[in-house]
C-alpha positions as CSV (number, residue, x, y, z in Angstrom):
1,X,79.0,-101.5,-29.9
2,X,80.9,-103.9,-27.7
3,X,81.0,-107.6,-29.1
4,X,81.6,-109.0,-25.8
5,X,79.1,-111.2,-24.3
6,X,77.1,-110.0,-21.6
7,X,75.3,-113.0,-20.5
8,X,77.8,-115.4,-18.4
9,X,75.7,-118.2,-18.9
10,X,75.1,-118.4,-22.7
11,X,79.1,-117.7,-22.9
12,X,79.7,-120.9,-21.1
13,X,76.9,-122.9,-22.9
14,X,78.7,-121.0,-26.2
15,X,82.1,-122.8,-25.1
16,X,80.6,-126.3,-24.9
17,X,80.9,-126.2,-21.2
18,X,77.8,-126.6,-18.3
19,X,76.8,-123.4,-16.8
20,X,76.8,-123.6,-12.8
21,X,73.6,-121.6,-11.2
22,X,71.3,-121.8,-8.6
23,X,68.0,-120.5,-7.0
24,X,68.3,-117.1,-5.0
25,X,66.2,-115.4,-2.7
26,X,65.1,-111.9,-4.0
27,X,66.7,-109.6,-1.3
28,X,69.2,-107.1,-1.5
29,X,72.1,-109.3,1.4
30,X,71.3,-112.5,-0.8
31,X,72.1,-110.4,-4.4
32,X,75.6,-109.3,-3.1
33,X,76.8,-112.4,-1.6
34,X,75.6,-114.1,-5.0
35,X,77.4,-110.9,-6.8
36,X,80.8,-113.3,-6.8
37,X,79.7,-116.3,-5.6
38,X,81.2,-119.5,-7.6
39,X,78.4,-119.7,-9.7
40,X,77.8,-118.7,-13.5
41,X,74.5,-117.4,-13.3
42,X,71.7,-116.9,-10.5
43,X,68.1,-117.3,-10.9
44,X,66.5,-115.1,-8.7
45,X,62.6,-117.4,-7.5
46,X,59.5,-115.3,-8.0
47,X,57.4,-118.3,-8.5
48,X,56.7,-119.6,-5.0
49,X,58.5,-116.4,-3.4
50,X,56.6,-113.1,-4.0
51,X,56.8,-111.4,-7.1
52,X,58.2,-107.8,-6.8
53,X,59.6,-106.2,-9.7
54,X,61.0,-103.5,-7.2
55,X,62.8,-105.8,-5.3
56,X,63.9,-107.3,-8.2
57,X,65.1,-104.2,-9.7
58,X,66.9,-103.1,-6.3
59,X,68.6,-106.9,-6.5
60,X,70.2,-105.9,-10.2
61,X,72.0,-103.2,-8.8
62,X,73.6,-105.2,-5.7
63,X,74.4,-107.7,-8.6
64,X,76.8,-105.4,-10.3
65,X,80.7,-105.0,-8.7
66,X,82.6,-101.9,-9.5
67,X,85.6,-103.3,-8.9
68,X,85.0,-106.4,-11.2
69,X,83.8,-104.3,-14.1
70,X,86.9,-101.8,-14.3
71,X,89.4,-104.8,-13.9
72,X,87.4,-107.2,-16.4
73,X,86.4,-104.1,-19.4
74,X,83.0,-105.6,-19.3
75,X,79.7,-103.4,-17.9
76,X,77.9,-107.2,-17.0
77,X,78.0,-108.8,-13.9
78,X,80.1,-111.5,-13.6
79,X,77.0,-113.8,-12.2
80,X,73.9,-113.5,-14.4
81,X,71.0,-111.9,-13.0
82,X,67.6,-114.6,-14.4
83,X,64.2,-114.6,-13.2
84,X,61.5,-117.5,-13.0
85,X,58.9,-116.1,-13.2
86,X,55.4,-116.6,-11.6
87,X,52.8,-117.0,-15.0
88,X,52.7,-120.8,-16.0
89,X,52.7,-121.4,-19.5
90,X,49.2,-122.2,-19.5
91,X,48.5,-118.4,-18.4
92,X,50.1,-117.4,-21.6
93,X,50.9,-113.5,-19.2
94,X,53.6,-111.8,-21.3
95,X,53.2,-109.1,-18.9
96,X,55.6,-110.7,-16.1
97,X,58.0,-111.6,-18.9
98,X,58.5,-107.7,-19.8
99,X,58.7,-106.0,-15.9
100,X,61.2,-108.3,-15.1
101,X,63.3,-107.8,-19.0
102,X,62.6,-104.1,-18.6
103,X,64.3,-104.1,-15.3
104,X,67.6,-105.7,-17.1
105,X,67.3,-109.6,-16.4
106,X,69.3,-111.6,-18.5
107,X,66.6,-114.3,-19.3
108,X,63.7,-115.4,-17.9
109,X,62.5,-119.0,-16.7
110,X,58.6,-120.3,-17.1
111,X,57.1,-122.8,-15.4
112,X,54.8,-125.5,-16.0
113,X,54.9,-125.2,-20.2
114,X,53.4,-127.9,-22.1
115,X,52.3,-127.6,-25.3
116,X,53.9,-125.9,-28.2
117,X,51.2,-123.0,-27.8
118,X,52.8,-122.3,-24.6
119,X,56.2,-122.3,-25.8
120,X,55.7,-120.1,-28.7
121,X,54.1,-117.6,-25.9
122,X,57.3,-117.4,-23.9
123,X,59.3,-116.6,-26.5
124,X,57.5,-114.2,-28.2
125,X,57.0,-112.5,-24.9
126,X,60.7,-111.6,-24.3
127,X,60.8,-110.4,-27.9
128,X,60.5,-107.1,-29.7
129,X,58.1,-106.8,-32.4
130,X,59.8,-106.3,-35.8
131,X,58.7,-106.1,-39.9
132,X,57.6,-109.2,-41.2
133,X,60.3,-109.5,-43.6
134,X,62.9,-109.2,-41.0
135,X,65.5,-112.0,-40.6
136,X,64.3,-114.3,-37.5
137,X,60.9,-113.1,-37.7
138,X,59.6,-116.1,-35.6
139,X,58.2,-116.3,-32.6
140,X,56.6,-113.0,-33.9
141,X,57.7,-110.5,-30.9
142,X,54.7,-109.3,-28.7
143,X,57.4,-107.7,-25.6
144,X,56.0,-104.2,-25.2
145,X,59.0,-101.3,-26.1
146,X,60.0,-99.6,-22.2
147,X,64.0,-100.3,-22.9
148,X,65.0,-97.3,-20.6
149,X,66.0,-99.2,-17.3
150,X,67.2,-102.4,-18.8
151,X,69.3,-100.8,-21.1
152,X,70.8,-98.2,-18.5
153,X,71.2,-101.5,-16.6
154,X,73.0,-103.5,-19.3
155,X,75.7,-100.1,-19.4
156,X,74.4,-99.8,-23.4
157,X,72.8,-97.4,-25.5
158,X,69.4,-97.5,-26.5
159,X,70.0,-98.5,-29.8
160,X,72.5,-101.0,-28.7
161,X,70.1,-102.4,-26.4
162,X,67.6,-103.5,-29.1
163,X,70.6,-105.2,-30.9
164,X,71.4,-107.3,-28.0
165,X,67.9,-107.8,-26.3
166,X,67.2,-110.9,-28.7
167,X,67.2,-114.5,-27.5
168,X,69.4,-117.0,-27.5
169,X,70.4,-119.0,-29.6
170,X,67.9,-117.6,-32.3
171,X,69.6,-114.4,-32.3
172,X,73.5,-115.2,-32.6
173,X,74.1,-111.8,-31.3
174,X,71.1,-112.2,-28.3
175,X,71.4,-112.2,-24.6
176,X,68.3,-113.2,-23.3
177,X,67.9,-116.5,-21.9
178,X,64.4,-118.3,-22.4
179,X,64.2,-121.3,-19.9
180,X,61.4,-123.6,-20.6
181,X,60.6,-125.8,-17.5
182,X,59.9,-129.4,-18.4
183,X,57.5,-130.8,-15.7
184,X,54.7,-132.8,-15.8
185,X,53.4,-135.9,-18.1
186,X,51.8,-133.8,-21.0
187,X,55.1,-131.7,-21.5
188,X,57.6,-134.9,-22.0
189,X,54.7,-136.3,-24.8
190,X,54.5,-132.5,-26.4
191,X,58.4,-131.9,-25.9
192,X,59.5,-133.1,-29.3
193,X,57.0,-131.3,-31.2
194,X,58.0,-128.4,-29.2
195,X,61.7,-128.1,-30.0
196,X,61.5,-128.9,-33.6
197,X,58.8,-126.3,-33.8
198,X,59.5,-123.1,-31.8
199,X,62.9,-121.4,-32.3
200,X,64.5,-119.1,-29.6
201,X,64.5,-122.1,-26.5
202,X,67.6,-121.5,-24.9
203,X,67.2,-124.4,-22.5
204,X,64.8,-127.2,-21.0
205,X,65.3,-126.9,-17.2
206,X,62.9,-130.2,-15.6
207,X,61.2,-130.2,-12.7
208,X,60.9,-133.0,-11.2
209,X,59.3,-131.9,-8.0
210,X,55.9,-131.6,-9.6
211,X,57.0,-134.1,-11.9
212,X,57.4,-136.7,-9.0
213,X,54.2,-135.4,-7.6
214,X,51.9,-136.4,-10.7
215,X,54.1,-139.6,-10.9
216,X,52.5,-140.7,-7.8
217,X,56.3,-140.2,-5.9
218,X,56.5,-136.9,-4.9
219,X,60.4,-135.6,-4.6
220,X,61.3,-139.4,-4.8
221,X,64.3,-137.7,-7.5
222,X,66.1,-141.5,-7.7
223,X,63.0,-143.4,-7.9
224,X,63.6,-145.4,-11.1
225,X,60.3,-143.9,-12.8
226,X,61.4,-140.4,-12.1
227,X,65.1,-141.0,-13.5
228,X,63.0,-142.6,-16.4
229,X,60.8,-139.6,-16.8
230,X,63.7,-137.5,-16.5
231,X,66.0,-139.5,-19.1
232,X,63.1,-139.1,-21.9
233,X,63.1,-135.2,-21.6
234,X,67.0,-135.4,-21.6
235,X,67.2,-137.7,-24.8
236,X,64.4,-135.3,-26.4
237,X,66.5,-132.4,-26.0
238,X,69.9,-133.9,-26.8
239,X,68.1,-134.7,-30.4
240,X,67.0,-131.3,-31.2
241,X,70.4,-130.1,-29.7
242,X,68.9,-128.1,-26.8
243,X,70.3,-127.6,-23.7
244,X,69.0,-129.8,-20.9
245,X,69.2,-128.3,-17.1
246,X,68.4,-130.0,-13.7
247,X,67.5,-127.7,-10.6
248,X,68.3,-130.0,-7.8
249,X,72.3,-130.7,-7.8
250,X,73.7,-132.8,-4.5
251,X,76.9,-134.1,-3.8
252,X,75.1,-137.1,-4.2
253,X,74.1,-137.0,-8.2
254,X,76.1,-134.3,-9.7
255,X,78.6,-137.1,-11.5
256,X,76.2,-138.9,-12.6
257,X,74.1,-135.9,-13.8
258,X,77.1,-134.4,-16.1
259,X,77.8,-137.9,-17.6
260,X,74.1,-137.8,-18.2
261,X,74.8,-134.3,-20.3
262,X,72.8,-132.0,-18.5
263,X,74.3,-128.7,-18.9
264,X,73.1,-126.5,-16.8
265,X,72.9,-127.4,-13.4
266,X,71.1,-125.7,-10.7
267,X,72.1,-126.1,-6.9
268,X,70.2,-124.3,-3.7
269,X,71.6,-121.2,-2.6
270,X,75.0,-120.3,-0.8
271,X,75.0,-123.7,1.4
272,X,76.1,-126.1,-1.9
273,X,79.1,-123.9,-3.2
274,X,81.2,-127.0,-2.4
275,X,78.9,-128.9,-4.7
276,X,79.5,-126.5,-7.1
277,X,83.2,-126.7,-6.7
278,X,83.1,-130.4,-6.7
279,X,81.1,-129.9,-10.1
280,X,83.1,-127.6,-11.8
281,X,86.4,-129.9,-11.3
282,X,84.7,-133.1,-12.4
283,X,83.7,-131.0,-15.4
284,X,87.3,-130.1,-16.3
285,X,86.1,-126.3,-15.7
């Protein structure tokens, strides 16, 4: 089996540097000008877009460059394929968690989690089951076993698959991204308690959109009580050595949000590839 990483995004984080992504609309046109876009990893939005693992599926496949794989030796797509999801935490629905893994997504992104419960759940739910004596037993794997596409998707065996298909940074050896999103009063008080108790979070990604909403200052992002909001879940995750990721990257606050330490950093779609350019050379990267 091939020890090169598949996921683009934990290969960056992996190398100490941020990981450059952004939202995508889940359409066939919008998956191949992502395909080399300057970005690191794409998350394609089934939360407030409609949620249809077909499309989603059919979006994989535009992903994937035949040109780029025989001329880098890899079988991945040089921008990571990630879903948010649709379930909030609260839901606790593994069941959106494995269509969209089963389909060959890289990691998946949950909204709206809050309490330690809820983290536990989304981990678990993009892992297999396994013995109890195994290594990394915890979060105790509830993903259902239906590897065929992903693994056909990923260009690996079956058996190879199930090797890889662990998360990050749990698993050394995983490729599945777990994104956590931060956003809302209840989440910032649980977050500590969170990290220090569920393995397997690859990253904290805040929202401050519904953030700023129970705030009393909806999308007010520089509003000195959002920025303070924000700075706590930042701090929280910097102590448990978590990776901390902002969704809404300008021309305006991208400095000041890498000097902050946020490491991956979300822009809107095609429009901001000069932000991310701008980004990237700041960053050294």
């Amino acid at each position: 089996m091939s020890q090169t990483r598949l996921n683009n995004v934990i290969r960056v984080l992996e190398s100490g540097k941020p990981a450059f992504t952004a939202f995508a609309k889940l359409d066939k046109q919008t998956a191949i000008e992502m395909s080399d876009a300057p970005y690191d990893g794409i998350v394609f939005e089934m939360e407030h877009n409609p949620y249809d693992v077909t499309a989603f599926g059919d979006a994989l496949q535009y992903m994937l460059n035949r040109k780029e794989i025989a001329e880098s030796g890899s079988v991945a797509p040089r921008v990571t394929p990630i879903a948010r999801i649709p379930a909030n935490g609260a839901e606790m629905n593994q069941s959106f968690a494995k269509q969209v893994l089963d389909r060959g997504a890289y990691g998946v992104i949950w909204p709206h989690v809050a309490t330690v419960e809820q983290a536990y759940n989304a981990v678990a739910s993009c892992r297999y089951a396994r013995p109890k004596n195994a290594p990394l037993y915890e979060p105790r794997g509830v993903r259902g076993d239906g590897p065929a596409n992903a693994s056909r998707y990923w260009g690996l065996s079956m058996a190879d698959y199930y090797e890889k298909a662990d998360v990050w940074p749990l698993a050394p050896q995983g490729e599945i991204l777990v994104g956590l999103m931060c956003e809302s009063t209840q989440a910032i008080e649980n977050l500590d308690d969170i990290l220090a108790n569920v393995p397997g979070i690859g990253l904290i990604l805040i929202g401050e959109g519904d953030l700023s909403q129970e705030l009393g200052l909806p999308r007010q992002y520089e509003h000195p009580e959002v920025l303070d909001a924000m700075r706590r879940i930042v701090e929280t995750c910097r102590k448990h050595n978590v990776v901390v990721g902002n969704p809404h990257v300008t021309a305006k606050n991208h400095r000041r949000l890498l000097s902050e330490g946020y490491r991956f950093l979300m822009s809107a779609p095609q429009r901001t590839y000069g932000v991310v350019g701008m980004a990237r050379e700041l960053a050294g990267y």
